[in-house]
C-alpha positions in Angstrom: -62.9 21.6 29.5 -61.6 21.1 33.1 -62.1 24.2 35.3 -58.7 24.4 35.6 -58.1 24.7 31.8 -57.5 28.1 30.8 -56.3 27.5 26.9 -58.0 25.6 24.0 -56.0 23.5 22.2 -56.4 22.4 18.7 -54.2 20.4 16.3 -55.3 19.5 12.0 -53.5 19.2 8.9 -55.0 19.0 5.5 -53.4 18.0 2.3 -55.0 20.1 -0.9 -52.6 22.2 -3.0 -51.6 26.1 -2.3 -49.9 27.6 -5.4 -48.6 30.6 -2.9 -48.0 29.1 0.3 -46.3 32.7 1.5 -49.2 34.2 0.5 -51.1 31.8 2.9 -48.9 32.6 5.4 -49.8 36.5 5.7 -53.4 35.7 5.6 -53.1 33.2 8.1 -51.2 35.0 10.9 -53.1 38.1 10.0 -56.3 35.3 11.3 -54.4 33.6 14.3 -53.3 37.4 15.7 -57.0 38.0 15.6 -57.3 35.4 17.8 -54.8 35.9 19.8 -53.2 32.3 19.1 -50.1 31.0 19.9 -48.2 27.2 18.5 -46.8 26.4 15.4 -48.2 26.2 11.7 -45.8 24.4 8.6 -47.1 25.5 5.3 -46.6 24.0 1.9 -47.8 23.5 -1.6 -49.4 20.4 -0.1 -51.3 21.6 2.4 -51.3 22.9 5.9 -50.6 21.0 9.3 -51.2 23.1 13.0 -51.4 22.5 16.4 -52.5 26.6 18.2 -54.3 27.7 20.9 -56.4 30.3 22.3 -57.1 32.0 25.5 -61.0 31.1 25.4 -62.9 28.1 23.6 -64.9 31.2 21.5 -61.4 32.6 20.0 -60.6 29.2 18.8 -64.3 28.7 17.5 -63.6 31.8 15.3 -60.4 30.8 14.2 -61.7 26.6 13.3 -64.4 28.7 11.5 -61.7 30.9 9.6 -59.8 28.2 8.7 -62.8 26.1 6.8 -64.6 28.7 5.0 -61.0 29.7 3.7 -60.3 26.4 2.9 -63.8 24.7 2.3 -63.0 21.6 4.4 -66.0 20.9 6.3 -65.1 17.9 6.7 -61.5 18.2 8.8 -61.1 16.6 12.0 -60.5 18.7 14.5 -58.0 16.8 17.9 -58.8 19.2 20.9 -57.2 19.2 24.0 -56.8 21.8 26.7 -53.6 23.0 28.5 -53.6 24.5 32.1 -51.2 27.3 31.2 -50.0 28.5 27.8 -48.8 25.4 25.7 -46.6 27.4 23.3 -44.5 30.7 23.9 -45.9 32.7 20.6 -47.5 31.6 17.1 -45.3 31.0 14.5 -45.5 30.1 11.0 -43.3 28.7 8.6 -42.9 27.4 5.2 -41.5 24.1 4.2 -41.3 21.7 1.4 -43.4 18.9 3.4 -45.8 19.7 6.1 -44.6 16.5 7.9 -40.9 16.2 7.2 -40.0 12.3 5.8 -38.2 13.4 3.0 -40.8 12.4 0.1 -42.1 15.7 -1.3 -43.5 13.7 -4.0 -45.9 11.4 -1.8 -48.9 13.8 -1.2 -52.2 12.3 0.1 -55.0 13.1 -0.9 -58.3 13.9 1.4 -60.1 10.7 0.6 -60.4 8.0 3.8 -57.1 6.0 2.7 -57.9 2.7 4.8 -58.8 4.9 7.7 -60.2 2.9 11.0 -62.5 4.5 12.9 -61.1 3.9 16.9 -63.6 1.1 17.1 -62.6 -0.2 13.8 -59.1 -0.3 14.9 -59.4 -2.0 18.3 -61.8 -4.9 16.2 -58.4 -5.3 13.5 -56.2 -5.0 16.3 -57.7 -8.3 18.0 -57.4 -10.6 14.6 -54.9 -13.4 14.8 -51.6 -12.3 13.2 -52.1 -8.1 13.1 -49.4 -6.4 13.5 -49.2 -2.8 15.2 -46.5 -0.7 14.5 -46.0 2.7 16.2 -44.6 5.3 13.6 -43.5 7.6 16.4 -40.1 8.7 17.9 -38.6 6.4 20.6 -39.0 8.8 23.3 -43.1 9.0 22.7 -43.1 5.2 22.4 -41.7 5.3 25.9 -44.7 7.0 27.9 -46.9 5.3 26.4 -48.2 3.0 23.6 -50.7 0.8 22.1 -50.8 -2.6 23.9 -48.3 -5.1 22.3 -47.6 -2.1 19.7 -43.9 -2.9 18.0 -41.4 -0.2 19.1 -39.2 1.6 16.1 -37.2 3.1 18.4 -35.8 6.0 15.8 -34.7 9.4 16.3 -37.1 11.1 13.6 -39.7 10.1 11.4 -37.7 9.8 8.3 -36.0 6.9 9.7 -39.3 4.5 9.8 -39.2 3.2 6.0 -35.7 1.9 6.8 -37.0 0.4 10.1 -39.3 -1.2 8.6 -37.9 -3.3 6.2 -35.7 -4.3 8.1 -39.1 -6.3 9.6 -39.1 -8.7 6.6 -42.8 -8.6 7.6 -44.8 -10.5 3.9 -45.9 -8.2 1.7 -49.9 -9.2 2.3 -49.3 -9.8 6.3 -52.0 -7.1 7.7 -50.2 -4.1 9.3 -51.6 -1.4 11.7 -49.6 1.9 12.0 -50.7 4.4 13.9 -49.1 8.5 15.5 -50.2 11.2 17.2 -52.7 12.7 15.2 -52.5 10.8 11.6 -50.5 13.1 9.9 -47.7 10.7 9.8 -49.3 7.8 8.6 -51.1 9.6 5.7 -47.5 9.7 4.4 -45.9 6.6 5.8 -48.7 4.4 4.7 -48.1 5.7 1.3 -44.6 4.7 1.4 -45.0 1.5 2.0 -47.7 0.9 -0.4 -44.9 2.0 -2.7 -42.8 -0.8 -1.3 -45.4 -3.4 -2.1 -47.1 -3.6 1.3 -51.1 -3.8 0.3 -52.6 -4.6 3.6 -51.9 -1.6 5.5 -54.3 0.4 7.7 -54.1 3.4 10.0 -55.6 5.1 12.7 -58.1 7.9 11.8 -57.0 11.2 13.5 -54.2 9.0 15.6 -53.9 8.7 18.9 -55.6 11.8 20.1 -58.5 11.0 18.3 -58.8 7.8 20.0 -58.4 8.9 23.5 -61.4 10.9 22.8 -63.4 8.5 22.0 -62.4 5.7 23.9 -60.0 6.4 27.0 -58.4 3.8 29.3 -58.8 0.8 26.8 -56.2 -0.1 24.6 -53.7 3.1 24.8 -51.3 2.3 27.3 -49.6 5.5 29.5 -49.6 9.1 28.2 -49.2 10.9 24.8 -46.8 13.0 24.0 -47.4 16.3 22.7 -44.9 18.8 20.9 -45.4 21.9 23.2 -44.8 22.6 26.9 -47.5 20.3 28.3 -45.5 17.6 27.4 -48.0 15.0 27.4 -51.8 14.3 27.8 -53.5 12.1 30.0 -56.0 9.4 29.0 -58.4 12.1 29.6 -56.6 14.8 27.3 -55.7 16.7 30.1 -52.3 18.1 30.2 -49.8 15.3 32.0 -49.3 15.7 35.7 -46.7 13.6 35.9 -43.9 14.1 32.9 -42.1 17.8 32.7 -39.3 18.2 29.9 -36.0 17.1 31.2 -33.9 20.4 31.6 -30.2 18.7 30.0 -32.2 17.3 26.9 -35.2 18.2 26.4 -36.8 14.3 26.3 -40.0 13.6 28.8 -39.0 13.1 32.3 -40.7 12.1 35.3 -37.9 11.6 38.3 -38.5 14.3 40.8 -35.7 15.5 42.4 -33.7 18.6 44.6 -30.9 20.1 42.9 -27.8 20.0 44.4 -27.0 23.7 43.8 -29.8 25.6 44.1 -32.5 23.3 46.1 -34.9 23.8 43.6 -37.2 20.7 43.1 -37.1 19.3 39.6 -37.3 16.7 37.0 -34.9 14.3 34.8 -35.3 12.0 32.4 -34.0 8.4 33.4 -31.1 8.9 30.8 -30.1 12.3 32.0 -30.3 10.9 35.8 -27.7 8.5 36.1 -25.4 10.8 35.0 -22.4 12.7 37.1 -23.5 16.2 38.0 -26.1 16.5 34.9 -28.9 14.6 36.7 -28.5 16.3 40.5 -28.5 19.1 39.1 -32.3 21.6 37.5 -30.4 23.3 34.8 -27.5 23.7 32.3 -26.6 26.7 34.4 -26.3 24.9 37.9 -24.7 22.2 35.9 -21.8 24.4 35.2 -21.7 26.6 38.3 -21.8 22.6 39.8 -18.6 21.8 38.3 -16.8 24.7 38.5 -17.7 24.9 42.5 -18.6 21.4 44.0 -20.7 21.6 47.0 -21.4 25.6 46.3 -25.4 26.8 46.8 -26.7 29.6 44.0 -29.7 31.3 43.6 -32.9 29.4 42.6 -33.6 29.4 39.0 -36.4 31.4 37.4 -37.5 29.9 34.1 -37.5 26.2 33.5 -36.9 24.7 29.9 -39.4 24.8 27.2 -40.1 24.3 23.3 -38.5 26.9 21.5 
């Protein structure tokens, strides 16, 4: 951990069966209080998927260690990172029919190694003649930063990739890489199109943060995003210096700019910059005060956006 890393941050999922997932729920907030945790757990009669932090590396030691006696699953991969400042605002838990939402309840993995490649296994198949690499992520994480030569989706939300893909018309035995942050969404997506007759499909054991772990600044191209208020990790795993949240949309944004209204230096997103007032402007609230009084200074803000 950097010296200037003051949480640890962890993120796992794991498909097994929970006949009371609200049940789980109490127990398990009852365990991350007792840590003093905060991020986001989804529950579900198919299994659990988390990304939480704690204030010291021995509070989220005591919480991993929780977690697999509860569960007995020794062998779960663990992707930790570290965030300067505190990644999420409180813990939260919630129950939901999937624990990664692509609108399949019915496709549930199991915790077997489903054509998993190890990060040296996947740069090896990535180098074949005729792989394919597909990134099953949003277009806005594709953006800073991808696997070399990795084909873009460019969709809104995960449940949009099956669609994307066949419109592809790749063959049914050409050999296909897919890969996400952490793996959770290609233990389902590579299910889906196994369904759809695709039989030479592999993906990337514990995703991209895995990999960076093992083997930064060589194939990964840019940052990772992350779904909290670091907003990306570097090749390292250290939380992005260079990408804040956009305050108009909430997407990844790197421009640094003044604002108009309140001189308060910022960043947009390059769709949120060309845009009249919206991208001179640090927040929703100068954006308005903007219009309503062109050419008007206000008060500096005093809390910037963040994940809800």
């Amino acid at each position: 951990m950097s010296e200037s890393a003051a949480w640890s941050v962890t993120t796992f999922y794991r498909f097994l069966p929970l006949e009371n997932p609200e049940q789980v729920k109490i127990d398990w907030d009852q365990a991350a209080a007792a840590s003093d945790l905060c991020g986001l757990l989804i529950l579900g009669k198919e299994g659990f998927n988390t990304t939480c932090a704690a204030p010291s590396p021995e509070k989220l030691a005591a919480f991993k260690a929780w977690v697999l006696k509860t569960f007995d699953c020794g062998d779960m991969l663990f992707k930790d990172s570290v965030s300067r400042t505190q990644p999420f605002p409180k813990f939260k838990s919630k129950v939901r029919p999937e624990i990664v939402t692509f609108g399949t309840p019915e496709l549930i993995p199991n915790n077997e190694n489903h054509r998993h490649l190890s990060p040296e296994e996947w740069d090896r198949a990535m180098a074949e003649d005729g792989t394919v690499v597909v990134d099953t992520r949003n277009w806005y994480e594709y953006r800073i930063g991808s696997f070399k030569n990795a084909v873009n989706p460019n969709i809104e939300q995960f449940t949009e990739f099956p669609e994307f893909f066949e419109k592809q018309n790749y063959t049914k035995d050409k050999k296909i890489l897919i890969f996400c942050t952490g793996g959770i969404r290609c233990e389902k997506g590579i299910l889906e199109l196994e369904k759809a007759g695709y039989d030479n499909v592999y993906q990337l054991e514990g995703g991209i943060l895995n990999y960076l772990e093992k083997k930064p600044n060589e194939q990964f191209e840019g940052e990772c995003f992350v779904f909290d208020n670091r907003v990306a990790l570097d090749q390292n795993l250290e939380p992005s210096r260079k990408y804040k949240l956009c305050p108009h949309c909430g997407q990844p944004g790197e421009l640094v700019k003044s604002c108009v209204r309140c001189e308060s230096e910022f960043v947009v997103c390059v769709s949120c910059e060309p845009k009249e007032i919206v991208g001179q402007v640090c927040s929703k609230n100068c954006a308005h005060h903007a219009k309503m009084h062109p050419g008007r200074k206000g008060a500096k803000q005093i809390r910037a956006f963040s994940h809800p």
